[in-house]
TIRO-2110 file (N, C-alpha, C; in Angstrom, 1 decimal):
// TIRO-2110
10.8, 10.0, 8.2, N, 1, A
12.2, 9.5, 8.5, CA, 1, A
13.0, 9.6, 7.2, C, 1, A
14.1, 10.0, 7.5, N, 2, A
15.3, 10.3, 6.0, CA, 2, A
15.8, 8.8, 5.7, C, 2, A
16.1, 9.0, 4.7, N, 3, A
16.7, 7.4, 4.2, CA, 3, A
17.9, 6.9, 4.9, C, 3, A
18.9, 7.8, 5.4, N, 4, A
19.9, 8.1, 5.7, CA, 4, A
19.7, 7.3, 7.4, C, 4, A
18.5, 8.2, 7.8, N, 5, A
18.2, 7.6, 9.2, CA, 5, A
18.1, 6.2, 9.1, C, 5, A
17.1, 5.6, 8.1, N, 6, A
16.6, 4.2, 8.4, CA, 6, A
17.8, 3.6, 7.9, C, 6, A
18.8, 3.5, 7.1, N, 7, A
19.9, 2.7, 6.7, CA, 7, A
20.4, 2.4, 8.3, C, 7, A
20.7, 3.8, 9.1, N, 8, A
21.3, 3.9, 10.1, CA, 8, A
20.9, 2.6, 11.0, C, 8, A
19.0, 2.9, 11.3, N, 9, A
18.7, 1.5, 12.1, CA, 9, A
18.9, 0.3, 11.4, C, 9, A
18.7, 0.3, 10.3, N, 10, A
18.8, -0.9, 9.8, CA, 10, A
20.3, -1.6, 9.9, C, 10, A
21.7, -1.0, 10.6, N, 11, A
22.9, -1.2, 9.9, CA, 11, A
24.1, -0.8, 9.1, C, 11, A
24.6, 0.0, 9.3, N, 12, A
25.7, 0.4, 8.0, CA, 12, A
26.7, -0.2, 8.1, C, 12, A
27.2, 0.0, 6.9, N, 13, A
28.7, -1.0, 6.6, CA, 13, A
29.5, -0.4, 5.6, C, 13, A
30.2, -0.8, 5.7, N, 14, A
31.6, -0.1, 4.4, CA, 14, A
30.8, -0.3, 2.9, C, 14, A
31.0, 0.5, 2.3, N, 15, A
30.6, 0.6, 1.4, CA, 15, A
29.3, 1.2, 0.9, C, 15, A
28.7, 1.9, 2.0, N, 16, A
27.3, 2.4, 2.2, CA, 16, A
27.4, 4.1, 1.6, C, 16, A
27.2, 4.3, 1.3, N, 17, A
26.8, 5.3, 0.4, CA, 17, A
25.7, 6.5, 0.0, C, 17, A
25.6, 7.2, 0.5, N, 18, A
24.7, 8.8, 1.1, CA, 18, A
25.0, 9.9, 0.1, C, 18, A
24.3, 10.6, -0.2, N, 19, A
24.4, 11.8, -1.3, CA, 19, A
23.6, 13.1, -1.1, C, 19, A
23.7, 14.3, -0.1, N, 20, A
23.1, 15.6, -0.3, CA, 20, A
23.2, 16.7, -1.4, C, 20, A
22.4, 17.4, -1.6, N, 21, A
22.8, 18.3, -2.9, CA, 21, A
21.6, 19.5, -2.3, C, 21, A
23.0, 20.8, -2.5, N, 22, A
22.2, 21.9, -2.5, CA, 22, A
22.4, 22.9, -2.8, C, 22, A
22.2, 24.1, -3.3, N, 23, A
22.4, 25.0, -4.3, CA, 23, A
22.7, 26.5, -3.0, C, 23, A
23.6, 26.9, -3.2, N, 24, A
24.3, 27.5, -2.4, CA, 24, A
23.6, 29.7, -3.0, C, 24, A
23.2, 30.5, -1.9, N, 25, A
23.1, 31.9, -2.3, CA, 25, A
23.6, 32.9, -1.4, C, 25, A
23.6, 33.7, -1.5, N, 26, A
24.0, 34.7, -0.8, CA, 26, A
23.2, 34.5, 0.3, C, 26, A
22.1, 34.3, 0.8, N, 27, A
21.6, 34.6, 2.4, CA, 27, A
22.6, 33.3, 3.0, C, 27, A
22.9, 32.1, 2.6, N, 28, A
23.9, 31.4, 3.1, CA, 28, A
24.8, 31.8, 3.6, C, 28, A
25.8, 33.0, 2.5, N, 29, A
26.7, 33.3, 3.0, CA, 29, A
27.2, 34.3, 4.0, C, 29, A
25.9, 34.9, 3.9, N, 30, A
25.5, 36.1, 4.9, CA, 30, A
25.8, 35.5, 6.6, C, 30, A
24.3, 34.4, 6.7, N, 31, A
23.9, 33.6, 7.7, CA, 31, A
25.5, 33.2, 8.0, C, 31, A
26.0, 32.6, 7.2, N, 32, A
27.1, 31.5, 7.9, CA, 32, A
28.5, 32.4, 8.0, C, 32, A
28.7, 33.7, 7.8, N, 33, A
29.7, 34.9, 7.9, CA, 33, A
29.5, 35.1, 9.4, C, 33, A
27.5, 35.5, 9.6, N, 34, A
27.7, 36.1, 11.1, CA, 34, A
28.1, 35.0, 11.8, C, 34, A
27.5, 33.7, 11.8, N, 35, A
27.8, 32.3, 12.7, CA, 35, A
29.5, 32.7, 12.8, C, 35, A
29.9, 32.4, 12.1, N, 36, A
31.4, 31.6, 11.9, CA, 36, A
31.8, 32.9, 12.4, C, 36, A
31.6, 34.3, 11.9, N, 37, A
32.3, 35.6, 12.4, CA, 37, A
33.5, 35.5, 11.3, C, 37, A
33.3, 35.2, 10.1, N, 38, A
34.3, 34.9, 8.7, CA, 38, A
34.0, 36.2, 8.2, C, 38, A
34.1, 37.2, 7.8, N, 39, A
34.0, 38.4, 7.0, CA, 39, A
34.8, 39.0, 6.1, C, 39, A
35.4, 37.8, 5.5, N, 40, A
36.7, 37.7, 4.6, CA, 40, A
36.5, 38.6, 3.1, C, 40, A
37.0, 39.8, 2.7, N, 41, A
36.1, 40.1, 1.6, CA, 41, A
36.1, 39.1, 0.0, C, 41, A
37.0, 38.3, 0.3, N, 42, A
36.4, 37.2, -0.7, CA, 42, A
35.1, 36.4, -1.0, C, 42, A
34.2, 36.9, 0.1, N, 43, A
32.7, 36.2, 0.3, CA, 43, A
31.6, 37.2, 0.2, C, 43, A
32.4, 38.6, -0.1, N, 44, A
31.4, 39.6, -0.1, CA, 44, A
31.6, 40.5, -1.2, C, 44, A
33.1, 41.3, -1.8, N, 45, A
33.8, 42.1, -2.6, CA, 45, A
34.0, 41.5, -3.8, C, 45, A
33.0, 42.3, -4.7, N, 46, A
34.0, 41.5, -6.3, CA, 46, A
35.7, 42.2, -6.6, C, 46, A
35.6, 43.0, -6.0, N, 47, A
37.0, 44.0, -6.4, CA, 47, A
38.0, 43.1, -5.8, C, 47, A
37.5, 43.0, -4.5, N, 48, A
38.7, 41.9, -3.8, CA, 48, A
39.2, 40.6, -4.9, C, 48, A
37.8, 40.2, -4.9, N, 49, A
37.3, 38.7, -5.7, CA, 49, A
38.0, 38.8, -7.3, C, 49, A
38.4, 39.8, -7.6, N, 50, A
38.9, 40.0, -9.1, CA, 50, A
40.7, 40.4, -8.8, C, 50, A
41.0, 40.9, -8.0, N, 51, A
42.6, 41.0, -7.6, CA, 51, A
43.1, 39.4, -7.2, C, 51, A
41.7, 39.0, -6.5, N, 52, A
42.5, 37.9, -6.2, CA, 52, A
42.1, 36.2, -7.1, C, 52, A
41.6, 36.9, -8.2, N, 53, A
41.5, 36.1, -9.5, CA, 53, A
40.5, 35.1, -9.4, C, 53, A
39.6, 35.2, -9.1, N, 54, A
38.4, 34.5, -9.0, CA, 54, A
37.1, 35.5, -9.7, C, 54, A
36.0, 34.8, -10.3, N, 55, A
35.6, 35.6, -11.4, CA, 55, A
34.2, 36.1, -10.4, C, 55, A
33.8, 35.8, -9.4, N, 56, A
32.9, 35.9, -8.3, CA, 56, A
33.9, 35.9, -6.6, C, 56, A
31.9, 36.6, -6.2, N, 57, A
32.5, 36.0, -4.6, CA, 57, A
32.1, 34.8, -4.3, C, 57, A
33.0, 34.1, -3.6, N, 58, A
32.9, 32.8, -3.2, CA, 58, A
32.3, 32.1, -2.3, C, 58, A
31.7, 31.0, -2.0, N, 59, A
31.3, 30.6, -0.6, CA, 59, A
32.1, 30.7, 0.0, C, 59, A
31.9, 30.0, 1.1, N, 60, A
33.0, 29.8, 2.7, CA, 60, A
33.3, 28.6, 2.3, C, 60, A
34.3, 28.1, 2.5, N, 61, A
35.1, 26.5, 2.2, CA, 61, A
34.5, 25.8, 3.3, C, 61, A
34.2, 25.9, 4.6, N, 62, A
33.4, 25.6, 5.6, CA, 62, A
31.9, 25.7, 5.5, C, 62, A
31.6, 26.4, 4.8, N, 63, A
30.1, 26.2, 4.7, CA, 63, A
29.6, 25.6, 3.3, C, 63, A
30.6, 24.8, 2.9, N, 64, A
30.3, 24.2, 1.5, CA, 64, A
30.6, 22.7, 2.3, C, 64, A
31.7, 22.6, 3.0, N, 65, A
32.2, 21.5, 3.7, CA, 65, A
31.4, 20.5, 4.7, C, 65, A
30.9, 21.7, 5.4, N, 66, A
29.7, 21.3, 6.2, CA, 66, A
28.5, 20.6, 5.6, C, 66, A
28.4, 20.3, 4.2, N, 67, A
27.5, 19.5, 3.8, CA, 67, A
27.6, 17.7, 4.3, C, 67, A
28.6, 17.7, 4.9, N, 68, A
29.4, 16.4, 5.6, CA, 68, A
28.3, 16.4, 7.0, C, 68, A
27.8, 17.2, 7.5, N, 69, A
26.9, 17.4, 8.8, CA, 69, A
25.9, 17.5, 8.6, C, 69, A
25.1, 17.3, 7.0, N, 70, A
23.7, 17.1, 7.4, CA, 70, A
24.0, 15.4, 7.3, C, 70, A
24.5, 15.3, 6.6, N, 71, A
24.7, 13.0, 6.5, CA, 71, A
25.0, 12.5, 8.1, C, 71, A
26.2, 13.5, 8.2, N, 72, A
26.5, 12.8, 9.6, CA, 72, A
25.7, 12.9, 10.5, C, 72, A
24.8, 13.6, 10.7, N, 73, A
23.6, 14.6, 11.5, CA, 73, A
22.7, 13.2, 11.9, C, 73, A
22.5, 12.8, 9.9, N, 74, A
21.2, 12.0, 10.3, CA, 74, A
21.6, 10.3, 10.5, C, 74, A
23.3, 10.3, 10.9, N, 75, A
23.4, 9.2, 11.1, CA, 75, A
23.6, 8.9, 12.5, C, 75, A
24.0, 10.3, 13.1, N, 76, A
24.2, 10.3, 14.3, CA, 76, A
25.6, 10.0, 14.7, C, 76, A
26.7, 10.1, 13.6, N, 77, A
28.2, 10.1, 13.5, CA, 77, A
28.8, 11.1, 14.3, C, 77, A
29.4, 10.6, 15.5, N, 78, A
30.2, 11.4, 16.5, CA, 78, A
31.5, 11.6, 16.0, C, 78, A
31.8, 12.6, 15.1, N, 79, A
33.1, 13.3, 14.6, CA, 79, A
34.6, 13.5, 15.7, C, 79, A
35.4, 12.4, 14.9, N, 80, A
36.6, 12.4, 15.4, CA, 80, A
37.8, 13.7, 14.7, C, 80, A
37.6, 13.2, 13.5, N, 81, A
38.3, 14.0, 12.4, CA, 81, A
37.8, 14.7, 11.5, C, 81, A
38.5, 15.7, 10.7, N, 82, A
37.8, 16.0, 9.1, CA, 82, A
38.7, 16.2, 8.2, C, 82, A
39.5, 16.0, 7.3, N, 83, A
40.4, 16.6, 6.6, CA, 83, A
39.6, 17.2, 5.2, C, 83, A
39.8, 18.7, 5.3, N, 84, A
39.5, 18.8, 4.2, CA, 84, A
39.8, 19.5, 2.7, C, 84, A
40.4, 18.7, 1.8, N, 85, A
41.0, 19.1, 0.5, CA, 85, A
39.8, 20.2, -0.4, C, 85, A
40.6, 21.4, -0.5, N, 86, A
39.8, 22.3, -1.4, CA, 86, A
40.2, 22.9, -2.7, C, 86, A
39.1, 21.8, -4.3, N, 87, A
40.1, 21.8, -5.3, CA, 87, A
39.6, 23.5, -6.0, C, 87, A
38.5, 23.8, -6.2, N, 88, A
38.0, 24.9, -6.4, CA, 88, A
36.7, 25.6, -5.7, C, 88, A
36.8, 26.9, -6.1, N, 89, A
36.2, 28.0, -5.6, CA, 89, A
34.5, 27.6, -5.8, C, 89, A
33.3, 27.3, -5.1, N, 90, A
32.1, 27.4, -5.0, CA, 90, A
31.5, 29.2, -5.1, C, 90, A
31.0, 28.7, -5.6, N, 91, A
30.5, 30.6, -6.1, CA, 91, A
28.7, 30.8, -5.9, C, 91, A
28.2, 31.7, -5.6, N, 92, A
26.9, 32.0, -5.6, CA, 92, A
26.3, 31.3, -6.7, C, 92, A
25.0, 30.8, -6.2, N, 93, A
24.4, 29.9, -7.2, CA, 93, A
24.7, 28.8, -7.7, C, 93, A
25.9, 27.9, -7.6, N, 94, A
26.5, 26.8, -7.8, CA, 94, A
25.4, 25.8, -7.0, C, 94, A
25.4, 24.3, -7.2, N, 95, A
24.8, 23.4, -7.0, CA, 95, A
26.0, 22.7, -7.1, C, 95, A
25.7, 21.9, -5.3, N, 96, A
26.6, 21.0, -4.9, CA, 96, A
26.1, 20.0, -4.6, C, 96, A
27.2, 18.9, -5.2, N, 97, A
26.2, 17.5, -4.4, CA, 97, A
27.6, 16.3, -3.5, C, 97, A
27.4, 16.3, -2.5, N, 98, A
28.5, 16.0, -1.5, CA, 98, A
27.8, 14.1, -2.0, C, 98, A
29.0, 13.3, -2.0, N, 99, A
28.7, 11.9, -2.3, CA, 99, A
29.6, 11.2, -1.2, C, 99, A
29.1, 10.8, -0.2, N, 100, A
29.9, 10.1, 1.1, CA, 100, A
29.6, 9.2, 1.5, C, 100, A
30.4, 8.0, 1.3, N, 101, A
31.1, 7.1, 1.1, CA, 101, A
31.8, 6.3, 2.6, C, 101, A
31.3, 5.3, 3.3, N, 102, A
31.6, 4.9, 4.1, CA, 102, A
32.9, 3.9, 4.0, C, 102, A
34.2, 4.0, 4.4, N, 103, A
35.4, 3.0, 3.2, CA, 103, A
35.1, 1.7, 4.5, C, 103, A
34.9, 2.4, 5.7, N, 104, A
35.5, 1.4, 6.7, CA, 104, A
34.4, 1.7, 8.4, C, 104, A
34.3, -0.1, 8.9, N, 105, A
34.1, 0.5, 10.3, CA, 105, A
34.5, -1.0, 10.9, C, 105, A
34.9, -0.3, 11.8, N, 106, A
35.4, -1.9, 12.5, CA, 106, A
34.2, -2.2, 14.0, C, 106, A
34.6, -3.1, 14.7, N, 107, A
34.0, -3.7, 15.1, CA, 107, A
33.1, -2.7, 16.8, C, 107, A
34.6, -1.9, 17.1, N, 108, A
33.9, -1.0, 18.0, CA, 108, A
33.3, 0.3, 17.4, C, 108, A
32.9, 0.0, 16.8, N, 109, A
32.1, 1.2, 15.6, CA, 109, A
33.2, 2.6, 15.2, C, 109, A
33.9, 2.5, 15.3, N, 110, A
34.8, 3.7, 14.5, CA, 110, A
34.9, 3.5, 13.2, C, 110, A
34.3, 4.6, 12.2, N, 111, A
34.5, 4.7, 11.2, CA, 111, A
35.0, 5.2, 10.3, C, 111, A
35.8, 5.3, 9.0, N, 112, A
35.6, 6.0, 8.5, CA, 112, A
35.0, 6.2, 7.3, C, 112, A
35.2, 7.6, 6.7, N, 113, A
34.4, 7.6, 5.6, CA, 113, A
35.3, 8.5, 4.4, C, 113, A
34.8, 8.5, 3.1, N, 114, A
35.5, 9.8, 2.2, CA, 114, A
34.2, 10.1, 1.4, C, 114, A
34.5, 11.8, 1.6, N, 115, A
33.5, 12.2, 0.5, CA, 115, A
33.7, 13.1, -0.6, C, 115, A
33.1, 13.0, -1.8, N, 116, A
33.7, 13.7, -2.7, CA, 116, A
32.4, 15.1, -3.1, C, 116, A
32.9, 16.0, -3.2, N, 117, A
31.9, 17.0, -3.5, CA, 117, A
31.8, 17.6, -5.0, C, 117, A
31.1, 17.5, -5.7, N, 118, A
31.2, 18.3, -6.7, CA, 118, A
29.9, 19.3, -7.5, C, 118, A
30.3, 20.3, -8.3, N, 119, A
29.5, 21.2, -8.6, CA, 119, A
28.5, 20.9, -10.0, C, 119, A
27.6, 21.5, -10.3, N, 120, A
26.7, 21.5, -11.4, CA, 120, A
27.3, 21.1, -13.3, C, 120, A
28.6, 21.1, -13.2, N, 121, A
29.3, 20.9, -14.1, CA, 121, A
30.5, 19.7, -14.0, C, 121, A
29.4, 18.7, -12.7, N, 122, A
30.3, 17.6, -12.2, CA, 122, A
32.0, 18.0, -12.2, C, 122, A
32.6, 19.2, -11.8, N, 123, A
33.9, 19.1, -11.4, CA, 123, A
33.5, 19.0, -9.9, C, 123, A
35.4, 18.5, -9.5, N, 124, A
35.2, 18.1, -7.9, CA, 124, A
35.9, 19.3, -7.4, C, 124, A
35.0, 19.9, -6.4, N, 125, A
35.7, 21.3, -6.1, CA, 125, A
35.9, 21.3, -4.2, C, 125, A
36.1, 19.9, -3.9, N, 126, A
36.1, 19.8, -2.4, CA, 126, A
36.4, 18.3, -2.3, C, 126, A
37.4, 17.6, -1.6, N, 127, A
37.0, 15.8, -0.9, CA, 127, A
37.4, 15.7, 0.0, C, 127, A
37.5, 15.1, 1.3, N, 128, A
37.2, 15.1, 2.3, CA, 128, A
37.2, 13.8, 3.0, C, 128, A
38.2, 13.4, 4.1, N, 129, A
38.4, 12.0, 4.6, CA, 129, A
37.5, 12.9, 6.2, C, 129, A
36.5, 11.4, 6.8, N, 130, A
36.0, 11.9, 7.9, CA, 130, A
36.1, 10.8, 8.8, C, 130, A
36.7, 10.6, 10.0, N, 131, A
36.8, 9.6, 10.7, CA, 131, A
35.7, 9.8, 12.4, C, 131, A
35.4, 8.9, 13.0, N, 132, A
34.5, 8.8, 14.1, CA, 132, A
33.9, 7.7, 14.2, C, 132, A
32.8, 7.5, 15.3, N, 133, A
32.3, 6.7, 15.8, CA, 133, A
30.5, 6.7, 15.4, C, 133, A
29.9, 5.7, 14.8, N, 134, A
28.6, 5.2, 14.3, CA, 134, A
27.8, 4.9, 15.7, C, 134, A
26.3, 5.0, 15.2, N, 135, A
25.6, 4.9, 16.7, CA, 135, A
26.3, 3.1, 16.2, C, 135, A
26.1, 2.7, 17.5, N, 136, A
26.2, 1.1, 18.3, CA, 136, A
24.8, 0.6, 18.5, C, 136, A
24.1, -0.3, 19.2, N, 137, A
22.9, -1.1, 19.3, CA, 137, A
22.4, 0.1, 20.1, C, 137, A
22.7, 0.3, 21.2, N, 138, A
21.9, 0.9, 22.1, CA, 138, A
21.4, 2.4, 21.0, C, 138, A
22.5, 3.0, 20.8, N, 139, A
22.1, 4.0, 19.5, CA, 139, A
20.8, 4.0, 18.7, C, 139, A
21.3, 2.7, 18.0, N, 140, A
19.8, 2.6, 16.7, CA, 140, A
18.7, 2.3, 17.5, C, 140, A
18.4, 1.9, 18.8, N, 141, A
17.2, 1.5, 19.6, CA, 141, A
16.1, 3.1, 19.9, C, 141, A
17.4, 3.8, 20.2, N, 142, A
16.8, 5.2, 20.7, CA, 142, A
16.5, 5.8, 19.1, C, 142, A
17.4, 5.7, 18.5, N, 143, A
16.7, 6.7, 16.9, CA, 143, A
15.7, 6.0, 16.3, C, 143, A
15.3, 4.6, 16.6, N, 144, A
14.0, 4.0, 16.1, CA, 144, A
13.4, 4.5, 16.9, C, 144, A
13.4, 4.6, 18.3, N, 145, A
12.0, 5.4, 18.9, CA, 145, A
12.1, 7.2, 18.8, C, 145, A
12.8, 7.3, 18.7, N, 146, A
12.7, 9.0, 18.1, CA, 146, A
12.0, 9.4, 16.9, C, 146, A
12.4, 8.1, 15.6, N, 147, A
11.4, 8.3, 14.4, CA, 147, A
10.3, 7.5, 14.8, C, 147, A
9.5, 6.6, 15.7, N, 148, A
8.2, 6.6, 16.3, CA, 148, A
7.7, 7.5, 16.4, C, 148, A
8.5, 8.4, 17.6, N, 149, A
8.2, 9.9, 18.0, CA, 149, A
8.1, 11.0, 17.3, C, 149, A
8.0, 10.5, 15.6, N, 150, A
7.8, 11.3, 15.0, CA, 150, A
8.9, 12.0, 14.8, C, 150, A
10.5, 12.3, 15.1, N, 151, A
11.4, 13.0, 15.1, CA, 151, A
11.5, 14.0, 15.1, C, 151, A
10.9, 14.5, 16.2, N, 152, A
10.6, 16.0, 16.4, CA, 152, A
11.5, 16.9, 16.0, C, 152, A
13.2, 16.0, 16.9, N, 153, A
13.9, 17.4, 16.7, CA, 153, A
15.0, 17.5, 15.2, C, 153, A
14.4, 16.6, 14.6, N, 154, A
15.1, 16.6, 12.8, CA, 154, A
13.9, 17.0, 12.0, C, 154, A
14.5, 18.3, 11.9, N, 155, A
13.9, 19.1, 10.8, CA, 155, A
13.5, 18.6, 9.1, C, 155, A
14.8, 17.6, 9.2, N, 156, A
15.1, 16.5, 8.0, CA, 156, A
13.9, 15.1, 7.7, C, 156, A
13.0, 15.4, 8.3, N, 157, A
12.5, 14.1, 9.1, CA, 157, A
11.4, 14.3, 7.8, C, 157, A
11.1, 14.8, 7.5, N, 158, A
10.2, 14.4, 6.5, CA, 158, A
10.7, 14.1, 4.6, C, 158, A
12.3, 14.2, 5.1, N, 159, A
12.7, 13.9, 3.8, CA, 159, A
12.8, 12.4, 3.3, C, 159, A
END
């Protein structure tokens, strides 16, 4: 079970606090080009990537963003919103660590949250307000018996 999961059963509240970190390469951006169908030559062309003043190719601002969906994944956060502010360029090889931040949930479980992203040289190169709805009782009943069940279908489950 992820830590992330068990906070979940156990409860969350404003102020609760989650952190992924992952180091980004070209098969990412490969993989998440065909997904998305993004084939922008800023994620592939240095020649592009040098006219248009960046000293590399870049990730995908969506596939650096998406680090908001392994947290929400393992909380089981039904996504209302995402706003997402993009301060700098993520580049091949960069290490990101997304820090998300629950500010608020009120009583019929809508939440929200802010997360800040930043790279291996602690700048913040992404932050992010995310609004939606937290599992409720009946929720955490079923994800306690799924991590019973061993959590077959979270890949994450042994983190």
């Amino acid at each position: 079970m992820t830590a992330i999961r068990k906070k979940t059963i156990e409860g969350l509240q404003a102020g609760d606090r989650f952190s992924v970190t992952r180091t980004f390469c070209r098969e990412d951006v490969t993989l998440f080009a065909d997904i998305s169908r993004d084939y922008n030559p800023v994620h592939f062309e240095r020649r592009w990537t040098k006219i248009k003043g960046f000293k590399d190719t870049i990730c995908h601002g969506l596939l650096v963003a998406g680090m908001v969906t392994e947290i929400g994944g393992q909380i089981g956060w039904l996504a209302a919103g995402m706003d997402f502010r993009f301060k700098q360029p993520v580049y091949l090889g960069d290490t990101i660590t997304c820090a998300f931040t629950i500010t608020d949930i009120d009583d019929q479980g809508r939440a929200r949250a802010e997360a800040v992203f930043r790279n291996q040289d602690d700048d913040v190169v992404l932050r992010a307000v995310i609004t939606g709805i937290v599992p409720g009782r009946a929720e955490k009943e079923v994800l306690q018996q799924m991590v019973a069940e061993g959590d077959p279908t979270n890949k994450l489950s042994g983190t």
